[in-house]
N, CA, C and O atoms as a MOPAC input file, in Angstrom:
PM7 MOZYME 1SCF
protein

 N     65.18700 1   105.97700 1    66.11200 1
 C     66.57600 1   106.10300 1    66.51300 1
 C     67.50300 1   105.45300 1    65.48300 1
 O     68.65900 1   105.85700 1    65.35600 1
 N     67.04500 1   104.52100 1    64.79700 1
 C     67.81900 1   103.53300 1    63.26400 1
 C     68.31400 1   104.77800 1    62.76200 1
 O     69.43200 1   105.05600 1    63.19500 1
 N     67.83200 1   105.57100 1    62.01100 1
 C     68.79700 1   106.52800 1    61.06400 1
 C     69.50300 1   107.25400 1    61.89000 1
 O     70.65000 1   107.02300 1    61.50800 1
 N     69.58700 1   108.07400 1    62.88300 1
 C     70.10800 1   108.55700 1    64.27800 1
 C     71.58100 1   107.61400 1    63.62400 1
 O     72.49000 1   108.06900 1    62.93000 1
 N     71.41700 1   106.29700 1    64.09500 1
 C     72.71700 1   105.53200 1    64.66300 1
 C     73.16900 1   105.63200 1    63.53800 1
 O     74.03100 1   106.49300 1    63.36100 1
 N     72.66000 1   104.62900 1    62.19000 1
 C     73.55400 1   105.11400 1    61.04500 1
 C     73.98500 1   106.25100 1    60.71000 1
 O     74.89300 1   106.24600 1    59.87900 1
 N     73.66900 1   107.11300 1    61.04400 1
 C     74.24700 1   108.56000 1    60.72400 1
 C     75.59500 1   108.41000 1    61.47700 1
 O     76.68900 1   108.51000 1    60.92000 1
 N     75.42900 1   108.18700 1    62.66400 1
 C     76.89100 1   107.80800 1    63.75600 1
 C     77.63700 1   106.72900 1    63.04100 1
 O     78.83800 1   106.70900 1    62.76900 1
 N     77.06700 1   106.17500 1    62.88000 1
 C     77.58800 1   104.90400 1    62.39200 1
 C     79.00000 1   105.40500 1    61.18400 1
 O     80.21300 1   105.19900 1    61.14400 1
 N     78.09800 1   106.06700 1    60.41300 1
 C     78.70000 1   106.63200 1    59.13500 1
 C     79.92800 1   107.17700 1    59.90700 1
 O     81.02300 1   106.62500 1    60.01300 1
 N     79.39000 1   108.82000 1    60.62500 1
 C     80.18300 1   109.46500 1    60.89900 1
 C     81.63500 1   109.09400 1    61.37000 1
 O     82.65600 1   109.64300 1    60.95500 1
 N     81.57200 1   107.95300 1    62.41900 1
 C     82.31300 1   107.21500 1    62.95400 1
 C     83.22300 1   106.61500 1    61.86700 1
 O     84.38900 1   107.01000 1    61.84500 1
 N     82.84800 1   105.77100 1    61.02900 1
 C     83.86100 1   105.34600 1    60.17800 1
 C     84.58900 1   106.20600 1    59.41900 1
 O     85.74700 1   106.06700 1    59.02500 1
 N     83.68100 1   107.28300 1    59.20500 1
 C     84.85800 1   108.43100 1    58.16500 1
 C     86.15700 1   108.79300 1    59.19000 1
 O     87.30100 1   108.72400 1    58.74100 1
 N     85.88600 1   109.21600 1    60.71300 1
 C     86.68900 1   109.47800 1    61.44600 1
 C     87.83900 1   108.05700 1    61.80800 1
 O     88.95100 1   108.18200 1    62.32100 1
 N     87.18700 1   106.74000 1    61.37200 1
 C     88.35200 1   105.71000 1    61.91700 1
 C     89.04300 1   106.02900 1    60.81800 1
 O     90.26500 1   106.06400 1    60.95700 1
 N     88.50000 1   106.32700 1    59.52500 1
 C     89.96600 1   106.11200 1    58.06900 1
 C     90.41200 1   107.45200 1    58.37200 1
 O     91.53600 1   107.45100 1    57.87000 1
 N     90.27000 1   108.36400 1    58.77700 1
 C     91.20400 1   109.52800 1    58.53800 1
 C     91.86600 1   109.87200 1    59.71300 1
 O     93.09000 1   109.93000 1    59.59200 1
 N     91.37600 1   110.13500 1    60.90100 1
 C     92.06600 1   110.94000 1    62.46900 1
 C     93.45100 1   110.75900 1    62.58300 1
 O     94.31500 1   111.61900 1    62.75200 1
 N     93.63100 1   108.86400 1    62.40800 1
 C     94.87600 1   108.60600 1    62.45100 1
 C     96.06400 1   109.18700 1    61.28000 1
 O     97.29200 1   109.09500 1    61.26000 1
 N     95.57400 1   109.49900 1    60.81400 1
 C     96.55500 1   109.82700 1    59.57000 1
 C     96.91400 1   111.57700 1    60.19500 1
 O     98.01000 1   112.08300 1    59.95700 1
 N     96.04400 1   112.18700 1    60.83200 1
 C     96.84500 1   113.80200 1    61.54800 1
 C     97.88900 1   114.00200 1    61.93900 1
 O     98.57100 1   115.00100 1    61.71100 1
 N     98.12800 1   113.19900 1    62.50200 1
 C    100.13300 1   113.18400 1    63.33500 1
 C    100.38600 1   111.76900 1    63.67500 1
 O     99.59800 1   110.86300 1    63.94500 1
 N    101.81500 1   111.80100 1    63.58800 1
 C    101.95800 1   110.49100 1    63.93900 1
 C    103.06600 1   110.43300 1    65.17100 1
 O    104.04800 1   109.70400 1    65.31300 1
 N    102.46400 1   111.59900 1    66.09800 1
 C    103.64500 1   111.89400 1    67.51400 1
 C    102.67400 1   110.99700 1    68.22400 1
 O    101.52800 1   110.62500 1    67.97300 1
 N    103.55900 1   110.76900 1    69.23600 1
 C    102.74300 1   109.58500 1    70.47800 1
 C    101.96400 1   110.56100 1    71.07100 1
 O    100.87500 1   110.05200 1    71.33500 1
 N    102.01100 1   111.92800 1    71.46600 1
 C    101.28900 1   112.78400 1    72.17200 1
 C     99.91500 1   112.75400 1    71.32900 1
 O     98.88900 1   112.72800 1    72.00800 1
 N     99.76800 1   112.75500 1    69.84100 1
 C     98.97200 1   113.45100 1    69.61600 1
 C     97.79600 1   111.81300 1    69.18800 1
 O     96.57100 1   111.87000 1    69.29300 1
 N     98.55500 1   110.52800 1    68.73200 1
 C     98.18600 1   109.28400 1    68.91600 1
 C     96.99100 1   109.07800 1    70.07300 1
 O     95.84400 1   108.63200 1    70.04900 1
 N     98.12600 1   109.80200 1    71.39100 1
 C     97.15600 1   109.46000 1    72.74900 1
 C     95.91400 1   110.84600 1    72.78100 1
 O     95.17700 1   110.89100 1    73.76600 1
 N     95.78800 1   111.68000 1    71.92200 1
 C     95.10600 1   112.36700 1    71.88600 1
 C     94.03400 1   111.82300 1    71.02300 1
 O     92.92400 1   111.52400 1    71.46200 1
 N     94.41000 1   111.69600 1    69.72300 1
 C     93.44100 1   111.03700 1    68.61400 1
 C     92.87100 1   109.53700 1    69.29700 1
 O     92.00000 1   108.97600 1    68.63100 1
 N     93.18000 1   109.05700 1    70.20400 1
 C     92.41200 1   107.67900 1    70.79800 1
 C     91.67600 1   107.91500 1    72.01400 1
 O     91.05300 1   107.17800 1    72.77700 1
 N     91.99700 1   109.51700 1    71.96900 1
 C     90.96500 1   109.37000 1    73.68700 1
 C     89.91800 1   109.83700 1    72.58200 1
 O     88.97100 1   109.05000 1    72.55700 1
 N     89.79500 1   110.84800 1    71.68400 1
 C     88.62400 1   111.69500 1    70.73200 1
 C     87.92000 1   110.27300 1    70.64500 1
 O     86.78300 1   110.19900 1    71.11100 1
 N     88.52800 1   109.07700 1    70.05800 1
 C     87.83000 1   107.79300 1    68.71900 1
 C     87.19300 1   106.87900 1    70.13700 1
 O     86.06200 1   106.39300 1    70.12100 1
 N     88.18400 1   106.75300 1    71.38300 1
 C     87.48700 1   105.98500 1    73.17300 1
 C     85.53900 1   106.87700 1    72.99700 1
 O     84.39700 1   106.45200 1    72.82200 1
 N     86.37500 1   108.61100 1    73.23000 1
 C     85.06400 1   108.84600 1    73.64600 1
 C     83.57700 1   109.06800 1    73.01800 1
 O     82.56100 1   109.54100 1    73.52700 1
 N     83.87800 1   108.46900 1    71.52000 1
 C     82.76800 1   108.38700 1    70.38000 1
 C     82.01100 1   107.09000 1    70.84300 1
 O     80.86400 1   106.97700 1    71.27400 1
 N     83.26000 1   105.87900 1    70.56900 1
 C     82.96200 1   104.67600 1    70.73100 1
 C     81.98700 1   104.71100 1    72.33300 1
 O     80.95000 1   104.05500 1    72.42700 1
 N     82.53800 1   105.60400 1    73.54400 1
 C     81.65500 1   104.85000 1    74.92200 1
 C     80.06400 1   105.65800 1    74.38500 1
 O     79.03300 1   105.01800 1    74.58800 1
 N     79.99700 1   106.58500 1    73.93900 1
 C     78.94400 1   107.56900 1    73.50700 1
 C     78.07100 1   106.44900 1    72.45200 1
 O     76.84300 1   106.39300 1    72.51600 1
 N     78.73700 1   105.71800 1    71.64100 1
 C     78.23200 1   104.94800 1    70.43800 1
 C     77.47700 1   103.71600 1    71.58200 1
 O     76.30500 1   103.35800 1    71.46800 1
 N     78.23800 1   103.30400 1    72.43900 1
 C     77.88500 1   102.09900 1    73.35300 1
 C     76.83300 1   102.48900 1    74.16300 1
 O     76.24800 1   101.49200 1    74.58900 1
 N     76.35000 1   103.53000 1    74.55200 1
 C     76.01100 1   104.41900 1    75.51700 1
 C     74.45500 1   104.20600 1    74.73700 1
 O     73.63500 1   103.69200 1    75.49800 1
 N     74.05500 1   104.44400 1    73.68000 1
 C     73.05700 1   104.73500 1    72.91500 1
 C     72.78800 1   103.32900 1    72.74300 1
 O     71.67000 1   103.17400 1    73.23300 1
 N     73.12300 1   102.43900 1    72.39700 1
 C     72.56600 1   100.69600 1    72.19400 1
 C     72.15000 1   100.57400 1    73.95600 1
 O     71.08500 1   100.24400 1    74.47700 1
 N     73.31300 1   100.93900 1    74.50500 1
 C     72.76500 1   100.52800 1    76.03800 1
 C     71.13500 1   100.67200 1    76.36900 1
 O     70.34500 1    99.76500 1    76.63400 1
 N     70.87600 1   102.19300 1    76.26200 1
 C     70.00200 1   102.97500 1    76.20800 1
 C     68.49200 1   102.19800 1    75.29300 1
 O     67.28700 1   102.38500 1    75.45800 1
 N     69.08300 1   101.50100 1    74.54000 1
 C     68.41300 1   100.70900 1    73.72600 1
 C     68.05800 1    99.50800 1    73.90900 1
 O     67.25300 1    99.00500 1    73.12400 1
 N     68.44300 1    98.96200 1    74.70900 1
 C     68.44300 1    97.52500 1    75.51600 1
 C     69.45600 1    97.22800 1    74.54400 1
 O     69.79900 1    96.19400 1    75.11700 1
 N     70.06500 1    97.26400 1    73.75300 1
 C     71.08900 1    96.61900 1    72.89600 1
 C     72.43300 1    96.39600 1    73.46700 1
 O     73.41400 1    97.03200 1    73.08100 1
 N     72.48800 1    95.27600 1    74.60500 1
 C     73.42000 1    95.04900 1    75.56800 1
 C     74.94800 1    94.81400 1    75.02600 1
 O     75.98000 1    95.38800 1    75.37200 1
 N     74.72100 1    93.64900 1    73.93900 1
 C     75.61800 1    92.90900 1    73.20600 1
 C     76.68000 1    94.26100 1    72.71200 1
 O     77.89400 1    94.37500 1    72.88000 1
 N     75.52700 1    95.36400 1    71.93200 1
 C     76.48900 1    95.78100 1    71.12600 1
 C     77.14700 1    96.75800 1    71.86300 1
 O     78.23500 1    97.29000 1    71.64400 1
 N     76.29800 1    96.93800 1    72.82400 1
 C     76.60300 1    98.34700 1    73.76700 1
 C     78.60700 1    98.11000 1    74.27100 1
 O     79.59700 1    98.83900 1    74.20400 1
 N     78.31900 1    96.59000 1    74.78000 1
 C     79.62600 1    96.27500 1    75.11800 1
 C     80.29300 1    96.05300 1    74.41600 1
 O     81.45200 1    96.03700 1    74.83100 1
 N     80.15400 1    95.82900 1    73.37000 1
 C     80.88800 1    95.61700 1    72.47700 1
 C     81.59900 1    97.15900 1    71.75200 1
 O     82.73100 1    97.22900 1    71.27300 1
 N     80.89100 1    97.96400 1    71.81000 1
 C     81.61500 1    99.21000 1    71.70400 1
 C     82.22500 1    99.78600 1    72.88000 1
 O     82.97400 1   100.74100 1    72.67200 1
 N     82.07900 1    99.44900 1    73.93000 1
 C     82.95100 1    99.40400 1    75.42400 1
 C     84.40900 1    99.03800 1    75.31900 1
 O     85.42100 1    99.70500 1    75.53500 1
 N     84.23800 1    97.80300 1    74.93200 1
 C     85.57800 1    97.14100 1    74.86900 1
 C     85.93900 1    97.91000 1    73.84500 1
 O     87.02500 1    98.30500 1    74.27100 1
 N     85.77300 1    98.55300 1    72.49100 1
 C     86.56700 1    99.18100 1    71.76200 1
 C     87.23400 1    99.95100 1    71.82500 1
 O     88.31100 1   100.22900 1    71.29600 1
 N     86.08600 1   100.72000 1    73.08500 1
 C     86.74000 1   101.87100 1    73.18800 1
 C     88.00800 1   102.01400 1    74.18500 1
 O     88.92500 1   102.83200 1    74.12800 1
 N     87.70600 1   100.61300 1    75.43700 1
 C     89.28100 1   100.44700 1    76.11300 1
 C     90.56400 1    99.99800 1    75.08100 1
 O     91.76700 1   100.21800 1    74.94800 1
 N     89.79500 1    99.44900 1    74.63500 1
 C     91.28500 1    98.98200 1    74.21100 1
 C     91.74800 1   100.35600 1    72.97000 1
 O     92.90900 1   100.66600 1    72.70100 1
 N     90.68200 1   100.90000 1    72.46600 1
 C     92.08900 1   102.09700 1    71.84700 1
 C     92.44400 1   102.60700 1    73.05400 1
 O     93.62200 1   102.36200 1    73.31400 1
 N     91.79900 1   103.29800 1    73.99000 1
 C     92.81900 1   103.89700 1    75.34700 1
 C     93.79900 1   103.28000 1    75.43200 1
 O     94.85500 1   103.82800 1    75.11700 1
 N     93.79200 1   101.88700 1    75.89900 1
 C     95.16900 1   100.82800 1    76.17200 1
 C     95.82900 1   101.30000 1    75.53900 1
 O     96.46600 1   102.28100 1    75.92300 1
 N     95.98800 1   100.64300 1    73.93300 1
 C     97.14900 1   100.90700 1    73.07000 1
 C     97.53700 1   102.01400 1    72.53700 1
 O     98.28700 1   101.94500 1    71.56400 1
 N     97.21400 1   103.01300 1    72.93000 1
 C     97.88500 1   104.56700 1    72.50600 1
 C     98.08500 1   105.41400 1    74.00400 1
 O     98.16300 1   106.64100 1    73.94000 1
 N     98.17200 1   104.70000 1    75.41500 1
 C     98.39300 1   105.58900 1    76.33000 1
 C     99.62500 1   105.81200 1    76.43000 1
 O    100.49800 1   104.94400 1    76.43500 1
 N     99.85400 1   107.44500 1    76.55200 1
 C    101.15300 1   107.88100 1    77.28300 1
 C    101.45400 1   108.30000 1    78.00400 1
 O    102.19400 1   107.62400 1    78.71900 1
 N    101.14500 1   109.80600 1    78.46600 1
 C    101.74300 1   110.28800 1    79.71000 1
 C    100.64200 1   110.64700 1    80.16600 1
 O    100.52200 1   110.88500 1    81.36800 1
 N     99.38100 1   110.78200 1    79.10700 1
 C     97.98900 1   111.73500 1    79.95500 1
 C     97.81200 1   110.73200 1    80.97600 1
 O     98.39300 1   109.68100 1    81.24400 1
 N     96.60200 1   111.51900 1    81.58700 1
 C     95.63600 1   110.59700 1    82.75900 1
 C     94.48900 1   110.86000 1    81.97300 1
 O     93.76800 1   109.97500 1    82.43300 1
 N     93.75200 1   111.46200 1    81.07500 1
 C     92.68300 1   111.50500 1    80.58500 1
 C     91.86000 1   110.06900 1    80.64300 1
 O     90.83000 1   109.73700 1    81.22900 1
 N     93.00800 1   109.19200 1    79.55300 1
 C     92.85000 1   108.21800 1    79.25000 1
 C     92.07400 1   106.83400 1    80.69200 1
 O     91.10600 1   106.08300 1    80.80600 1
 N     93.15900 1   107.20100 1    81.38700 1
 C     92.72600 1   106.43800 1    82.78100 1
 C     91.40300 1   106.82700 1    83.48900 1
 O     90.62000 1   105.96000 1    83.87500 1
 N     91.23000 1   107.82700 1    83.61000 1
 C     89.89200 1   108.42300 1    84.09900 1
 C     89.07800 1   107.91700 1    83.67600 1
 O     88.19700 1   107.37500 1    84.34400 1
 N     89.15300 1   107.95500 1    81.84400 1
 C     88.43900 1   107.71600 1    80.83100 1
 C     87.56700 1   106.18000 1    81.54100 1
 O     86.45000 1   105.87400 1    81.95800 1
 N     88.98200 1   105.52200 1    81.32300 1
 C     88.41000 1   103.77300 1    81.37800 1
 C     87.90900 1   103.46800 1    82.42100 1
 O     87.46300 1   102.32200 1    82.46900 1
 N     87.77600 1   104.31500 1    83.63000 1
 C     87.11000 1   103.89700 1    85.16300 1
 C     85.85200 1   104.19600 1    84.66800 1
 O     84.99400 1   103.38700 1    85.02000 1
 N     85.39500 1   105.28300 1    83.82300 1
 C     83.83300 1   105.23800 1    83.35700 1
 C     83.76400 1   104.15000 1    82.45100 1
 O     82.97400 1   103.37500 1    82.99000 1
 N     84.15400 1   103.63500 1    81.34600 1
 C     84.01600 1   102.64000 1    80.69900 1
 C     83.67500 1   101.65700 1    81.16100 1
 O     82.67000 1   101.05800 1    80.77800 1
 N     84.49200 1   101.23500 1    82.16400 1
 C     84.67300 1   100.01800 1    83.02900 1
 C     83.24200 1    99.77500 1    84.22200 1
 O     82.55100 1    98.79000 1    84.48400 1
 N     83.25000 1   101.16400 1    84.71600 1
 C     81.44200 1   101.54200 1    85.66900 1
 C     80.59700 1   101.02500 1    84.35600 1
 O     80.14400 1    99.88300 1    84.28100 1
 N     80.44000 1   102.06400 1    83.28800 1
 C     79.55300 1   101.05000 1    82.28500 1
 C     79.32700 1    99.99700 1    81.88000 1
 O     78.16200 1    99.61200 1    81.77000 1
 N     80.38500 1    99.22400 1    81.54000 1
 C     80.43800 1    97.86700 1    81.48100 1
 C     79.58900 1    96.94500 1    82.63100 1
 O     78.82100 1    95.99400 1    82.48100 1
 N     80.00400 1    97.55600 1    83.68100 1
 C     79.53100 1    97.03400 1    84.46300 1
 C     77.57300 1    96.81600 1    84.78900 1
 O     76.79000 1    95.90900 1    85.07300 1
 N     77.55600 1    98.00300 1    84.57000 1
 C     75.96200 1    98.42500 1    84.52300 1
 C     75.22000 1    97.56300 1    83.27900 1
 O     74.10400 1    97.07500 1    83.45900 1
 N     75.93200 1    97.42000 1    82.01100 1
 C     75.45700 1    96.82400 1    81.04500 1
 C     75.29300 1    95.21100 1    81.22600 1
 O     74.53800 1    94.47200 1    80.59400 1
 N     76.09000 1    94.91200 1    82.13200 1
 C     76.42800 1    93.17600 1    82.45800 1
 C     75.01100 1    93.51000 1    83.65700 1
 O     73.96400 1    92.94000 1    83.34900 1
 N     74.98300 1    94.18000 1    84.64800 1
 C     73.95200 1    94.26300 1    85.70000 1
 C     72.28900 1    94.40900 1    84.43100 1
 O     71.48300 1    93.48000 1    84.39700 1
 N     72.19100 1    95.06100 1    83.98300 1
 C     71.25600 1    95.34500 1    83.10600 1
 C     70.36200 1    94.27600 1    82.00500 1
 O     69.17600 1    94.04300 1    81.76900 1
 N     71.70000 1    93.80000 1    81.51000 1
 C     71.13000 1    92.43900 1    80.52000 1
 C     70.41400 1    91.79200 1    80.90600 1
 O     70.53500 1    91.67800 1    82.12500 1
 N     69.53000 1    91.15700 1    80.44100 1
 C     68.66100 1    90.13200 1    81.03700 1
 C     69.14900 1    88.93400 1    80.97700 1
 O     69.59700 1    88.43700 1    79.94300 1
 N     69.08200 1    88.14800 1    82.52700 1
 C     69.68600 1    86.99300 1    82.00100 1
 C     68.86300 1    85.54200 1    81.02200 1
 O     67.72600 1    85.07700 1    80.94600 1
 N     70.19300 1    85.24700 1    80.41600 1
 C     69.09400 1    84.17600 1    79.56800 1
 C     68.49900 1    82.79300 1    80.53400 1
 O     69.12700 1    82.01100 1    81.24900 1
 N     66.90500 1    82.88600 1    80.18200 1
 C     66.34300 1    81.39500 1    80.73800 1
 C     66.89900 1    80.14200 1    80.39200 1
 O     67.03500 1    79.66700 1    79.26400 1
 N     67.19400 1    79.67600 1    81.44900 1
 C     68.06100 1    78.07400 1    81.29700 1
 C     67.09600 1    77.35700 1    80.66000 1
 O     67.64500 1    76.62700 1    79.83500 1
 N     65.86100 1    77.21800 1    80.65600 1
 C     64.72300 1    76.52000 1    80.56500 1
 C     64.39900 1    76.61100 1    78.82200 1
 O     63.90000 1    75.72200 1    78.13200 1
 N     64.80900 1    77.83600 1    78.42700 1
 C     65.11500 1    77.92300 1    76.74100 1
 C     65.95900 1    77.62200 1    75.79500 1
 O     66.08200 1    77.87700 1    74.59700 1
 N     66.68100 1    76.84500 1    76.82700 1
 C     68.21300 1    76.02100 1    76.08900 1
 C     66.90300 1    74.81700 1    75.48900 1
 O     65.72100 1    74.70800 1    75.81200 1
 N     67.57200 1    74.20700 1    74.71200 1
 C     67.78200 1    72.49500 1    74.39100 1
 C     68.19600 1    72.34000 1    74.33100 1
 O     69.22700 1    72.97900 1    74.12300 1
 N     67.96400 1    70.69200 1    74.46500 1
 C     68.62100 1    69.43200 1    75.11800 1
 C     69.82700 1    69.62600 1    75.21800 1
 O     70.55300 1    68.76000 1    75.70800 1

């Protein structure tokens, strides 16, 4: 699955330097951040899948917060983040918790 992700990986960054640069109307902003939300929960989705909790959420939160800061009039966006947010959730239920007993002192 390693080359799989870097391939995403890649793909993904070519799309963060360029999408934004297509229009710079708020309509089309809140359009270009739901496309880059629904890579990122898809990108999170696959570490999940992986036991890779940390990063899984960590592409979760990316992907809310572009929704946040480019919403306008859609509801896409909102819909969007109630699945994000169910995921998140599942990923926090999922993690294993860490043994207290493996701390020191």
């Amino acid at each position: 699955m390693d080359p799989a992700v870097d391939r995403v990986d890649s793909a993904l960054e070519e799309m963060e330097g360029h999408l934004w640069d297509v229009s710079q109307s708020k309509e089309d902003k809140e359009v270009i951040s739901t496309v880059l939300a629904t890579v990122y929960h898809f990108r999170g989705h696959c570490d999940l899948m992986c036991g890779r909790f940390d990063v899984a959420l960590s592409y979760y939160a990316k992907a809310l917060k572009c929704l946040e800061s480019h919403h306008d009039l859609g509801t896409d966006g909102e819909a969007m983040a109630v699945l994000i947010k169910h995921d998140i959730e599942r990923a926090h239920c999922l993690k294993p918790k860490e043994d207290p007993s493996s701390r020191g002192p």
